[in-house]
C-alpha positions in Angstrom: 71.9 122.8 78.0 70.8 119.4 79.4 67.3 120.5 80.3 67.4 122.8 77.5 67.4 119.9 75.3 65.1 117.9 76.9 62.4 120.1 76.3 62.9 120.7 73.1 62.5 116.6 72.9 59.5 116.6 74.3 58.1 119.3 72.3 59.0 117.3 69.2 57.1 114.7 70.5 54.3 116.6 71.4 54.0 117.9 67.7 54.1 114.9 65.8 51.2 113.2 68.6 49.4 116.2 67.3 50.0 115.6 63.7 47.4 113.4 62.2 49.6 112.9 59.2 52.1 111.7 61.7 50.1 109.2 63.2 48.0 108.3 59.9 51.9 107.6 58.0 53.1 105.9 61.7 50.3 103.7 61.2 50.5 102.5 57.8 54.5 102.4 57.7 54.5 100.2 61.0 51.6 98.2 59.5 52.9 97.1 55.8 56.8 96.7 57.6 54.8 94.4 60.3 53.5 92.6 57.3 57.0 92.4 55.6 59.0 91.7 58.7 56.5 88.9 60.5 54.3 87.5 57.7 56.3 84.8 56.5 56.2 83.4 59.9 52.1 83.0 59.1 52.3 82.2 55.8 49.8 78.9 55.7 51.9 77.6 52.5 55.3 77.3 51.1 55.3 80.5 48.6 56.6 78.4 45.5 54.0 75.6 46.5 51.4 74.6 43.6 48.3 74.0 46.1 45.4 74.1 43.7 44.2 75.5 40.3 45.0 78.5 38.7 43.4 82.0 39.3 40.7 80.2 41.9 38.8 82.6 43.9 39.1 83.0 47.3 37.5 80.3 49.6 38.3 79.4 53.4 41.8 77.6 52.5 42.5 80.1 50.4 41.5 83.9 51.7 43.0 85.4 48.8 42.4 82.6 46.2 45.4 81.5 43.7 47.9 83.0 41.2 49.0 82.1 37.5 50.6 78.9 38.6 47.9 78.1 41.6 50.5 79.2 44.2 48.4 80.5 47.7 48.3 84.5 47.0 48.2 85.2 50.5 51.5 83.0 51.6 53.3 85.0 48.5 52.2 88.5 50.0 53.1 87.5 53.0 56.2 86.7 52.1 57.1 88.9 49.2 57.6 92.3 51.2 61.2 91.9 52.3 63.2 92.4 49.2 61.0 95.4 48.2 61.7 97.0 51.8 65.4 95.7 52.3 66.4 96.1 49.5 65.5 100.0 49.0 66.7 100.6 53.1 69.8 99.1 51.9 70.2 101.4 49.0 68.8 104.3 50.5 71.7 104.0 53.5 74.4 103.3 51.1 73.4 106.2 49.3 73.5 108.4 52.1 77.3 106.7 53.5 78.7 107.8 50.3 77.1 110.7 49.8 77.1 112.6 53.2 80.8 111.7 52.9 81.6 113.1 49.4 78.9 116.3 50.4 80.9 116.5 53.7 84.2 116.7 52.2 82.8 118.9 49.1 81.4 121.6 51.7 83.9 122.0 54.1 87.1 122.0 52.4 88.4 124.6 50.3 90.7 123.3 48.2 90.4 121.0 44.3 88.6 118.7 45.5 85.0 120.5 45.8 85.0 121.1 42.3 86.6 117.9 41.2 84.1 116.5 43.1 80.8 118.0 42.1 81.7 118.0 38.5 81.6 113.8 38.9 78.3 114.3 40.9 76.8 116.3 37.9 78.0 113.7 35.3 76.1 111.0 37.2 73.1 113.5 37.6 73.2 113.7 33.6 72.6 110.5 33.6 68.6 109.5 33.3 67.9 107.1 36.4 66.1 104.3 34.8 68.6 104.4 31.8 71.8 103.9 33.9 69.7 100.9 36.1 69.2 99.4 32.7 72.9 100.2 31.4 74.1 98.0 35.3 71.6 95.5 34.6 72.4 94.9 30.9 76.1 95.2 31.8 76.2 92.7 35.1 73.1 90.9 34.9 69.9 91.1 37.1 70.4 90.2 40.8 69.8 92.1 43.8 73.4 93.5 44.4 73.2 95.0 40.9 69.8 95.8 42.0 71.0 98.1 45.0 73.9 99.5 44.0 72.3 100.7 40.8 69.4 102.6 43.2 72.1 103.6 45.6 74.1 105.1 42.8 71.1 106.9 41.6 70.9 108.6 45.0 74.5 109.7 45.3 74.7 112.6 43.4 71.7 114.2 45.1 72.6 113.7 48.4 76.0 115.0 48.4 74.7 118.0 46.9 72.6 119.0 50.0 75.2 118.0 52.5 77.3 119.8 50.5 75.0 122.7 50.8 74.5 122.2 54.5 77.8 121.7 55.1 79.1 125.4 53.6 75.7 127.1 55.2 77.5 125.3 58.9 80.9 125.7 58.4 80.9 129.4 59.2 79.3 128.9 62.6 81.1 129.8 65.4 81.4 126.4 67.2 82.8 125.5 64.0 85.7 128.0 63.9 86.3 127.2 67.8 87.0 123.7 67.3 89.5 124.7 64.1 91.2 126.8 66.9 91.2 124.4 69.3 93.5 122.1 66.7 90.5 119.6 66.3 91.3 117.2 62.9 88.8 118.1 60.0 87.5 114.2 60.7 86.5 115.4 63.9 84.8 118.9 62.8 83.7 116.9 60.7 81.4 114.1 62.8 81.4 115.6 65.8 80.3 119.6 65.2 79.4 119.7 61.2 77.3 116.4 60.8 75.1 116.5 63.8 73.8 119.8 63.2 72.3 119.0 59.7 71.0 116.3 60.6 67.5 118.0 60.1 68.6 118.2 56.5 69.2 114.2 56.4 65.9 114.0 57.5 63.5 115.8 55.5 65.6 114.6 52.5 65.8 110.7 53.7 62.1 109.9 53.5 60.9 110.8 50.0 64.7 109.1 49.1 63.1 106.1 50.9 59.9 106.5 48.4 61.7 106.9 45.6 64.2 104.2 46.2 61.2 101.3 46.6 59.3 102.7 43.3 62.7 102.2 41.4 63.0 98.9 43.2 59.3 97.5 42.5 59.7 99.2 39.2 62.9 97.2 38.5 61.2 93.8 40.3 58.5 94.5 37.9 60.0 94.6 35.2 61.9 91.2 36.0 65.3 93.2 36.4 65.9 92.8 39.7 64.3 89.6 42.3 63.8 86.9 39.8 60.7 84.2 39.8 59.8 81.9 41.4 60.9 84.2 44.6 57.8 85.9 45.9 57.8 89.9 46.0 55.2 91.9 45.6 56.2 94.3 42.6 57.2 90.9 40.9 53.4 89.2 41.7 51.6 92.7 40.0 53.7 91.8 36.8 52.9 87.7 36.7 49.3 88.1 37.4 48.2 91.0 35.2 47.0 88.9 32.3 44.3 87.0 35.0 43.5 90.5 37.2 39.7 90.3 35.4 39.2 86.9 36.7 41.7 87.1 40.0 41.9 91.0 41.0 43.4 89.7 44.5 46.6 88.9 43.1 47.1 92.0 41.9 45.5 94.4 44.1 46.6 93.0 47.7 50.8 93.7 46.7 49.9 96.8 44.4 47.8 98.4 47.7 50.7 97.5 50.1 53.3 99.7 48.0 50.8 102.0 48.0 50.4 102.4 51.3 53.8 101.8 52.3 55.2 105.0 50.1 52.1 106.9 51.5 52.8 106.4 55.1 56.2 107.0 54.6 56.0 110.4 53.0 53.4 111.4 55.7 55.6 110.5 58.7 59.0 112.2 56.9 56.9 114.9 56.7 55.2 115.0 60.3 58.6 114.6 61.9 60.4 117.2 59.6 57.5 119.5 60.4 58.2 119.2 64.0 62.3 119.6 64.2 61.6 122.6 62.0 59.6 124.3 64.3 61.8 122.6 67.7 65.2 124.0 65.8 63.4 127.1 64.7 62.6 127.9 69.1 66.0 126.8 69.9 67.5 129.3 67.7 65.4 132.2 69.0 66.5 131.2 72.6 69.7 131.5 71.9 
């Protein structure tokens, strides 16, 4: 079983070093992260610093000229990345704690409490997403907890639906119905037989969650619901310097292409690596 596995590891591998969408979304998911994680560590100003006029194009102290308030564009992309990216991981793993437990729950057991369940999944999914973030915002304020759980809520529903699904479509396996026989609790059919085996599921579902949560996040930074000036974030920089984009594009068009790029290379990389345990789980299956 031991070499078993590892070869079906290193086929995985082999796969997504084929992929070019693998390597293509590696590169630009590593690269805007890099940006995010290490830039304010080169970031020649202060981000809130006033260092010259207005909108002033770019020159050799200033590669990517000014904002609204003559703040260094550069330093503030530099520095602006983390609460777009944190702040949607964070959501995005919330999301999936709560809703791979309620899913888990929902699919395995048979009793009231699947339906009870997924009945308060489907109210939430009734619920349009950008019309429950503004109902939490309106209700608690705008700050980043609000921020995150609102995402993470938005999440929820969908997730435990699939894990739900998951969960039924593995629950009938036969390792599954030894360790019931064996006296195992349901906590520990649970996490140790049930969970690991869809965790091809997780994946292919986790990425475009990822996409989706940082889109609701910039949208919500955008809109000046969420990080609040003078803090630097990207989504936040696209909304201050639209009225100057004809006479500063750079403010505008350095965040807007890192989001870009970020929820591109993600999506290509969930998709190289789901491509490859497909086709790894799909062998193992055959051999056995």
């Amino acid at each position: 079983m031991i070499a078993v596995g590892q070869r079906l590891g290193a086929q995985r591998r082999l796969r997504f070093a084929r992929s070019w969408s693998g390597r293509i979304g590696l590169a630009l998911t590593v690269s805007v992260v890099a940006v995010a994680a290490f830039g304010p560590l080169f970031a020649p100003h202060a981000p809130t610093a006033l260092v010259g006029p207005a909108y002033a194009a770019p020159t050799g102290q200033f590669p990517l000229g000014t904002d609204e308030l003559g703040r260094d564009v550069l330093s503030r992309v530099l520095d602006g990345g983390r609460s777009v990216i944190g702040y949607a991981l964070l959501a995005t793993a919330l999301a999936y704690v709560v809703g791979a437990g309620i899913g888990l729950v929902a699919g395995y057991t048979r009793s009231l409490a699947d339906p009870a369940l997924m009945r308060l999944m489907d109210v939430l999914l009734a619920f349009p997403p950008f019309l429950l973030l503004l109902v939490l915002t309106t209700g608690f304020g705008s700050s980043p907890a609000v921020l995150v759980l609102g995402v993470m809520s938005i999440h929820v529903p969908g997730i435990a639906r699939i894990i739900r699904a998951a969960t039924i479509e593995t629950r009938g396996r036969g390792y599954v119905e030894a360790a019931a026989a064996r006296g195992e609790s349901r906590r520990a059919i649970l996490l140790r037989e049930i969970l690991p085996n869809i965790t091809g599921t997780v994946v292919a579902d986790a990425a475009p969650r990822l996409t989706v949560s940082i889109l609701l996040v910039a949208s919500l930074n955008f809109l000046g619901l969420g990080v609040q000036p003078p803090n630097a974030d990207w989504a936040l920089m696209i909304s201050e310097n639209r009225p100057g984009m004809t006479i500063q594009p750079w403010c505008v068009a350095v965040p807007a292409l890192l989001i870009i790029g970020l929820t591109v290379g993600v999506n290509l990389l969930a998709d190289a690596v789901a491509r490859a345990r497909g086709t790894s789980i799909d062998e193992e299956l055959v051999r056995r």
